[in-house]
Structure formats: structure tokens, C-alpha cells
N, C-alpha and C positions, 0 to 999 in steps of 0.2 A: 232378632229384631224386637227393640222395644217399639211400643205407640200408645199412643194419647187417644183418648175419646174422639168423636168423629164429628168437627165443627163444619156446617151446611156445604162452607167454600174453602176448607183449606184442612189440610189433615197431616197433624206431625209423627213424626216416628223417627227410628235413629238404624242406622247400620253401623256399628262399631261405635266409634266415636262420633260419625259424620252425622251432623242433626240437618233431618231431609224436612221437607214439607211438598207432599203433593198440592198442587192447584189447579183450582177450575177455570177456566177460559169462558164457559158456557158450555153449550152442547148444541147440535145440528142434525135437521130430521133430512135423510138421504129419503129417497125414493128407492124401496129395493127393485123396481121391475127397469131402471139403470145401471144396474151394479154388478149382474150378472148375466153379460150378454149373452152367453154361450147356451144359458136356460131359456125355457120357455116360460111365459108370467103364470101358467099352470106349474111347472115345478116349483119356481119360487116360492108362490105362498102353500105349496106342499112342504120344501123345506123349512120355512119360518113356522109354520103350524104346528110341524116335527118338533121345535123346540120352544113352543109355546110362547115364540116371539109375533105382535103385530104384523099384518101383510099387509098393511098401507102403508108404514114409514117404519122407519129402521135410525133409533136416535143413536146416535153418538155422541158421548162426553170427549170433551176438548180436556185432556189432564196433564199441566204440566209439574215439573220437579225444579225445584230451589233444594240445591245442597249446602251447607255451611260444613266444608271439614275443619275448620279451622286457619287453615292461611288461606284459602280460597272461599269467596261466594259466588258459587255457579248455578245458571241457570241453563237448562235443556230446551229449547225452542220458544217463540216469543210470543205466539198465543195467536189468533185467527186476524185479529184487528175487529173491523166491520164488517168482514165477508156473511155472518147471517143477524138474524133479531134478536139473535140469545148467546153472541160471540162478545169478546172484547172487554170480559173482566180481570184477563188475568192480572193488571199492577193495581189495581184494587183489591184484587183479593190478597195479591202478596201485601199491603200495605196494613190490611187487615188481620195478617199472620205478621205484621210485624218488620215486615222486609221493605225499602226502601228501592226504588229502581235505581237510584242513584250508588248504592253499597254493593250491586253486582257488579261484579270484575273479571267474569267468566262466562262466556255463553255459548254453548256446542250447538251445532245447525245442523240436525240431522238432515233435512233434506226441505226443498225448498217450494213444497207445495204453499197455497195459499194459508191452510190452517195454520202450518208451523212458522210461518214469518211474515203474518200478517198484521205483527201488532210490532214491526222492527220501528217504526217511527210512527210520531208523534202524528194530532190533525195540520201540526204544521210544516210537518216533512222533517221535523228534525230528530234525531234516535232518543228514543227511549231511556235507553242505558247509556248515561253518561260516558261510563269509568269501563266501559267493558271491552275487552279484545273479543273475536269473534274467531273458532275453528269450525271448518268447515270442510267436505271432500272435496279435492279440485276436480275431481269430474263434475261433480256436483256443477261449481260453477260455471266452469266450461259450459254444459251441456244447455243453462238458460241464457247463456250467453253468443248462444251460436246458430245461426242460422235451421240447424236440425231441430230444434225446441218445438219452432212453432208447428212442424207437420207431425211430431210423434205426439205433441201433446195434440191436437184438430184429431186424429185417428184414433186414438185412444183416451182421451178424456172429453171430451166437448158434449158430451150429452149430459154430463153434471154439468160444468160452468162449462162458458164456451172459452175456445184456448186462447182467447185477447184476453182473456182475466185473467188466467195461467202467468203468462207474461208480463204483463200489465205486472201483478203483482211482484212476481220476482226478481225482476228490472229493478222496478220502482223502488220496492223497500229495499237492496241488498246496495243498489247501485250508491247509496248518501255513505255505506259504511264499509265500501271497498278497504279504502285503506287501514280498516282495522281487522280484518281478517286474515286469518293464517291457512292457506291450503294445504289440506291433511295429504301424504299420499301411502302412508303404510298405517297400518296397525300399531298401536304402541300406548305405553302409556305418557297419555302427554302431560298430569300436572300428577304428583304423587296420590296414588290412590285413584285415579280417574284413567281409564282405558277406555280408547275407541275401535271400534270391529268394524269391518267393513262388510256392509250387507246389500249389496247393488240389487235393482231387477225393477224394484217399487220406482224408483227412480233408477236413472246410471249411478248416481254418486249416493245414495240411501247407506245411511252408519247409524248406529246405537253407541251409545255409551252406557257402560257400566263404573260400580265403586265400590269397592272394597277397603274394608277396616276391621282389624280384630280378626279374620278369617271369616266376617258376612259380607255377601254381596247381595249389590242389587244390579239388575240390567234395567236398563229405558229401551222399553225396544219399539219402538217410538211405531211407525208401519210395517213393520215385520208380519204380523198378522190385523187384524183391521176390526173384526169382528170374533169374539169366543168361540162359534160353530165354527168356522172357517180352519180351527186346530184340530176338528175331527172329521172334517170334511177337506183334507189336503188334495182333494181333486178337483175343487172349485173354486177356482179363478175370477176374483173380483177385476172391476173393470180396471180400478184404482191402478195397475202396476203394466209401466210404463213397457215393462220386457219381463213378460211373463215368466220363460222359459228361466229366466235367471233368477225373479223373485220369488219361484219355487223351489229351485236350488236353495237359494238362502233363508228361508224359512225352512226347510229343513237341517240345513246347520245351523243355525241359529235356534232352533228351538231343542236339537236333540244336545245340543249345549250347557242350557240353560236346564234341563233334567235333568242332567248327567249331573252336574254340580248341587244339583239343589237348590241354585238361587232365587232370593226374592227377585219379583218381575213387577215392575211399574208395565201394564200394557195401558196404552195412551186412550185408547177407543174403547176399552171393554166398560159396560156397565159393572152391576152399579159404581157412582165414585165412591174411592177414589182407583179403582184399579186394579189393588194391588192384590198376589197371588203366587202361584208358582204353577209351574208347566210339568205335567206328569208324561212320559211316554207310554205309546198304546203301541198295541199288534200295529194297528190303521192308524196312525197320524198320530195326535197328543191330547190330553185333558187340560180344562183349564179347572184351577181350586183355587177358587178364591179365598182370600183372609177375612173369617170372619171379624167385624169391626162395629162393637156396638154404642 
């Protein structure tokens, strides 16, 4: 991996031939004594203490990816919109790195929480991305399209947003750009160089993509993990995932994946931005090592 110096809100680097640009969205302070129901608010700020993270809020970077390989510009999720105070930079900042909303022609949808598609349309309802087809898992769609949504998200999410914004959201923004989306239903590689994996649990229909050039890769592994602790604490179950039992499945292949090959890892939520890292295997769970980037 080459890279470039580290500009506030956007940060280049190349995987092969593919020239990536990480971008910021903003960032969003969680309340950790929501995030981990199964704890007690005395464990929590014992675990946050253990790793010398704040016990009042828990931020999160919004980090998304613009790849140019070459015949394709693709973008990895559309950025939060107005969901917090410090959301809703990402086509500013791309424009600021040089990128044009209207020159992307590719946009993969991993999963259709508020954060990742809350910037699909404009203040006036109309999309963003001109020129762009849309892939997407058809479970995925399915699942907020269907009468089930609204009682899995009320029982397991509502205590961060209540699940009418859930809704609300995924309705709203996906509904203007139905007809430009493709439902994924296997694994494959869908534009040369660009593979998508199927990683359900976070959501039903939750995928990563990854890219490859030259024999490097990177993975987006967009909610596969949420948090850096949470990779060495694989026994603790953030509220965030929809079907636990299966988003720890997939965090464990997904992660002993991405060791095993050695790939660079854009993870979307880890501090600092812009992200990037790779994932070591432990006895107990995995390491996160980040790139250093001065």
C-alpha cells in the first residue's frame, strides 16, 4: 500500500493500481451504558477504563471509501446525512479530495442502517449520485421492506434511535433509488477487481466489499466489528446487531479471513481516522494494528 500524508477530512492511498481515498462523514458520540445491554453500567466503564477509552461517550468516526480503479468510481456507503451535529460531510469532503458526486458510477450498500444511507438523497429528496447504479443484498432489502423490520429493530435497537427513524430512514432514502439497484444474492466478484462477502447477523442482509490489484487487498468491513476492543473481546455483544448469534458467526469468519491473507482493513468506526489497519489473530479473538499515518 502506497499513501499520502494525512489531510483533516480525506486521506489518499492506492492498493495496486486502485487510487482509494478514505472520507470522513463526521463522527457520533454513542452513549456506551446503551450499547452493551448484557453489562452492568459498572462493567462498562470497567471495560472502557481497561482500555483507557472515556466512560461517558464512546465517538465514532463516520469513514467512508471512494475507489477509482480505473473504469470504475465507486463509492462504499453514502454517509449518515443529518442523523447527528457532526454528520453529513461526506460530498464535501469528497469534493475537497477532488471527487465530484456526480463522476460516481458505483455504489455498494452494505447495509442499511441510518449512518450508511443517510446521505442517499439530497434536502430535496432527490439522489445524490447522479450517474450511479446501486448493489445491494436482497435480504437486505427485503428485511426493511417488510413488515418484520419494524418489531426486530423496536427490540433491539430503540434505545439508541427509536425504530420510527430506523424506518423512516431506510424507506425514505432507498425508496427514490429502487430502480437503480441491483440485489446481490451470492458472493462474487461483481465489477473486476471489486468482491462482495456476505456477512449477515449486524443486519440480515450486512456485506463487505473488498479490492484487489497487483496481489493487495483491502476489505470495507463496514459493521463487522464496531468498535477496536470488541476484536479482543469476542464475547461481547454490542446492542448494534440485529441477530447476534449470527453476527458473531460472521465476525469470526470475517475476521480470521482478513489475518489469514494479511489484508489492508478500512474498519469504518475505529478511531483514529482514517481507519486503516490490519487484523492479527490471537489465542482469544484478534488484534487490531493500525497504520501508522503521519
Amino acid at each position: 500500500m502506497s499513501k499520502q500524508p494525512l489531510a483533516e477530512d480525506f486521506y489518499r492511498f492506492k492498493i495496486g493500481q486502485f487510487n482509494c481515498i478514505a472520507v470522513s462523514d463526521g463522527s457520533y458520540d454513542y452513549d456506551p451504558m446503551h450499547l452493551f445491554t448484557s453489562m452492568t453500567q459498572v462493567q462498562v466503564k470497567e471495560l472502557l477504563r481497561d482500555y483507557n477509552l472515556p466512560t461517558d461517550r464512546i465517538v465514532s468516526p463516520y469513514t467512508f471509501l471512494f475507489v477509482n480503479t480505473g473504469e470504475h468510481k465507486v463509492l462504499v456507503d453514502m454517509g449518515a446525512g443529518n442523523l447527528g451535529p457532526n454528520t453529513g460531510k461526506l460530498v464535501k469532503n469528497l469534493k475537497a479530495a477532488g471527487v465530484q458526486s456526480e463522476d460516481i458510477d458505483t455504489i455498494f450498500i452494505t447495509h442499511a442502517h441510518p449512518d450508511h444511507i443517510g446521505g442517499t438523497l439530497d434536502e430535496d429528496g432527490k439522489p445524490k449520485y447522479l450517474n450511479a447504479r446501486y448493489f445491494m443484498w436482497k435480504d437486505e432489502w427485503e428485511f426493511w421492506f417488510s413488515d418484520e423490520a419494524f418489531r426486530e429493530v423496536t427490540e433491539h435497537l430503540s434505545q439508541i434511535v427509536p425504530a420510527e427513524v430506523f424506518m423512516k430512514v431506510a424507506r425514505g432514502q432507498l425508496g427514490p433509488v429502487k430502480d437503480r439497484i441491483e440485489l446481490i444474492t451470492e458472493e462474487a466478484e461483481v465489477l473486476p477487481g471489486i468482491r462482495v462477502h456476505f456477512a449477515p447477523g449486524h443486519t440480515p442482509g450486512h456485506m463487505l466489499v473488498s479490492f484487489s490489484s497487483e496481489g493487495e487487498e483491502l476489505f470495507f468491513t463496514s459493521d463487522t466489528v464496531v468498535f477496536p476492543f470488541l476484536l479482543e473481546r469476542p464475547d461481547i455483544q454490542p446492542i448494534f446487531d440485529i441477530m447476534p448469534d449470527m453476527a458473531a458467526a460472521s465476525k469470526r469468519s470475517i475476521c480470521d479471513l482478513v489475518a489469514e491473507r494479511k489484508a489492508l482493513v478500512l474498519a469504518q468506526h475505529f478511531p483514529p481516522f482514517p481507519g486503516l489497519g490490519h487484523i492479527e489473530k490471537k489465542e482469544i479473538g484478534w488484534k487490531w494494528q493500525p497504520i501508522l499515518i503521519s
